[in-house]
N, C-alpha and C positions, 0 to 999 in steps of 0.2 A: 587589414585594409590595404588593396595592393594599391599604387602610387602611382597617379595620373601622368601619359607620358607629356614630356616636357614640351612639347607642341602643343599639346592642347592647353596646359595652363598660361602659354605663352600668348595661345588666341583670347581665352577670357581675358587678359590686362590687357589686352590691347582692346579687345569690343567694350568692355568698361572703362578703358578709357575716352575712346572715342563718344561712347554715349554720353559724358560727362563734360565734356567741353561742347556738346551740340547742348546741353541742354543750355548750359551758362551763355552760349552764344543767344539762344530763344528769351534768357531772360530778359535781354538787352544790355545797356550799360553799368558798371558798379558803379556804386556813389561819386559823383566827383570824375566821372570818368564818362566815354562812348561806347556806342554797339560795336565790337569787332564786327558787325556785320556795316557797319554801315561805308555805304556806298554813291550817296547824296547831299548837300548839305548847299547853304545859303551863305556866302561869306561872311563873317562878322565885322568884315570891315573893308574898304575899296583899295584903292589905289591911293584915296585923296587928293588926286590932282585930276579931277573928273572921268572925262570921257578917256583921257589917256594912261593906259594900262601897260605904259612898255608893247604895248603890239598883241599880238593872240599869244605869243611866246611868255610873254611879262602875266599873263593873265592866267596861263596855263602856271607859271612858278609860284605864283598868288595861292593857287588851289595846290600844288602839293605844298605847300611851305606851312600854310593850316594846316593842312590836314596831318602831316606830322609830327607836328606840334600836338594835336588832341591823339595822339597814338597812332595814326593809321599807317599801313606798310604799302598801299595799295599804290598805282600809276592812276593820277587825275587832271582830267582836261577840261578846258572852263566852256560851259557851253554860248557859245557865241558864232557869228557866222561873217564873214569878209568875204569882201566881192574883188574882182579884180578889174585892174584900171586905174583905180583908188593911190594906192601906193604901193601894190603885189600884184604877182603876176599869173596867183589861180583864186579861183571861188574855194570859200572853206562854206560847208554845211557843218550849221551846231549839231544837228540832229546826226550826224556821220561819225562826229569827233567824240561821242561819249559809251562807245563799248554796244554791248547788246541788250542790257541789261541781268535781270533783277537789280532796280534799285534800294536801297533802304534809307531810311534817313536816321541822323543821330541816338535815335533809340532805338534804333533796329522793325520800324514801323516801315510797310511794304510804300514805297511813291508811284512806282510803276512796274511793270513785270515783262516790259518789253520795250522797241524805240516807236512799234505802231502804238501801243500802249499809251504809252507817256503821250505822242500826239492826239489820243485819243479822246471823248469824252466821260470816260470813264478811273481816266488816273485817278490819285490820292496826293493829288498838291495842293493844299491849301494852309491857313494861316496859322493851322495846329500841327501841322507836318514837313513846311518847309522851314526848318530848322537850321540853325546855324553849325559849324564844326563842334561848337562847343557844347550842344543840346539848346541853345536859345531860343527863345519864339522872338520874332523881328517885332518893330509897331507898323502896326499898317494902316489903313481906311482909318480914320475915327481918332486915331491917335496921334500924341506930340512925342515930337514929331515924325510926319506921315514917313517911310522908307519904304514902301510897296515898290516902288518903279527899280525893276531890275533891268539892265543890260543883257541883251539878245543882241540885238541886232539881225534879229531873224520874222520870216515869213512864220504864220499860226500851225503852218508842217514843219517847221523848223530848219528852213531853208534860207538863204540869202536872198533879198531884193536884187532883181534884174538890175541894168544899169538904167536910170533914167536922172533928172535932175535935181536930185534929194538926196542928203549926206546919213546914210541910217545906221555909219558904223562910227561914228564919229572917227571920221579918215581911218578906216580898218583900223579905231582901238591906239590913236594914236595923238590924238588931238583937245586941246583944252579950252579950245578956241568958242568967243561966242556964238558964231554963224555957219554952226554945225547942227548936226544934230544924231541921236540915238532913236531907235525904235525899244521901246522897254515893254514888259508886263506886267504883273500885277501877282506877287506870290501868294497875296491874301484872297485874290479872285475878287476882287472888292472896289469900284469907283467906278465914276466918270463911264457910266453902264456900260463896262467893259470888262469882261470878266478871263482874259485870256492871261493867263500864267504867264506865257512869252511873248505876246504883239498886241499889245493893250493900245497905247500911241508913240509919237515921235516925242522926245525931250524938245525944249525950244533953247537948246544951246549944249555945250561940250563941258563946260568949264563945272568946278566945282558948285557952284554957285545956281548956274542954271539948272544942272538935275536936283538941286534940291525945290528951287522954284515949280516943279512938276510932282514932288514927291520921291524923291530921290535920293540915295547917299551913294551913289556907284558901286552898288554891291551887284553881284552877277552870282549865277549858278556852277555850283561843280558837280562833276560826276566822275567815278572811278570807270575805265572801262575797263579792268580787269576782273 
């Protein structure tokens, strides 16, 4: 039997290896563990000192600091949006700051497949899909207590509010004060017949206290945009 040359047995271990890590990628997460695929997730937990997240900066180290923590090697940016005037001096778009996508979530479940996508009517965000870093399902609508209201501070395209007389980053993500306020979503698509993911309404205060009075615990969104 003459003996296959050493390139070619070198390509089969390497295409059977690769076939074997895409497939364990597809299966999603091992026990006790996440999707290497995933690329989306729902914080499991805020700042605790409400509206104020250290700044977009503090909010962005929030989301890789989980996300490392449940395995992940990826670059993640919280999606949120800041206007300027405020206390900085450009507009941040959430919708800009989170990569291109494919997003997945915790078990390697598709959220979006794009950024028109994701604004779209047809994403996969809802109360079985927006998952936390750690595979969690959040309480939403109906439950005690309620945590549906997530931090945007964004337009339903995922844009910043123009400047007008209304505080809807609670001071660009900086303030704990009561006579602020956050514009939030709703990750369960569920209340107050408003079913938008990211600009559901305004919180009626910054403080820890007030997002919960609306449904709240200061959790926000992350995404990898790598």
């Amino acid at each position: 039997m003459k003996k296959l040359p050493l390139i070619l047995v070198v390509s089969f271990i390497c295409l059977i290896s690769s076939a074997f890590l895409f497939a364990r990628a597809q299966r999603g997460p091992a026990p006790g563990g996440v999707s290497p695929m995933m690329s989306f997730f729902v914080t499991s937990k805020g700042s605790g000192d409400g509206g104020n997240l250290n700044g977009i900066a503090g909010a962005d180290y929030l989301c890789q600091t989980l996300a490392e923590t449940a395995g992940s090697t990826k670059t993640w940016h919280a999606y949120l949006s800041t206007r300027a005037g405020d206390n900085a001096t450009t507009i941040l778009n959430a919708r800009e700051r989170i990569g291109k996508g494919p997003w997945y979530n915790s078990k390697g479940q598709v959220i979006a497949k794009s950024v028109d996508d994701l604004h779209g009517e047809n994403n996969n965000l809802n109360k079985q899909t927006a998952l936390t870093e750690k595979g969690e399902t959040l309480k939403g609508f109906g439950d005690t207590p309620n945590t549906h209201d997530i931090l945007t501070g964004s337009l339903p395209n995922g844009t910043a509010y123009p400047r007008d007389d209304k505080d809807h980053t609670c001071y660009n993500w900086t303030s704990n004060k009561e006579n602020g306020s956050a514009q939030v979503g709703h990750f369960d698509r569920m209340g107050g017949n408003n079913t938008s993911w990211n600009s559901a309404h305004a919180t009626m205060g910054c403080s820890q206290a007030n997002l919960s009075t609306t449904g709240g615990a200061g959790l926000f969104y992350c995404f990898a945009v790598d």
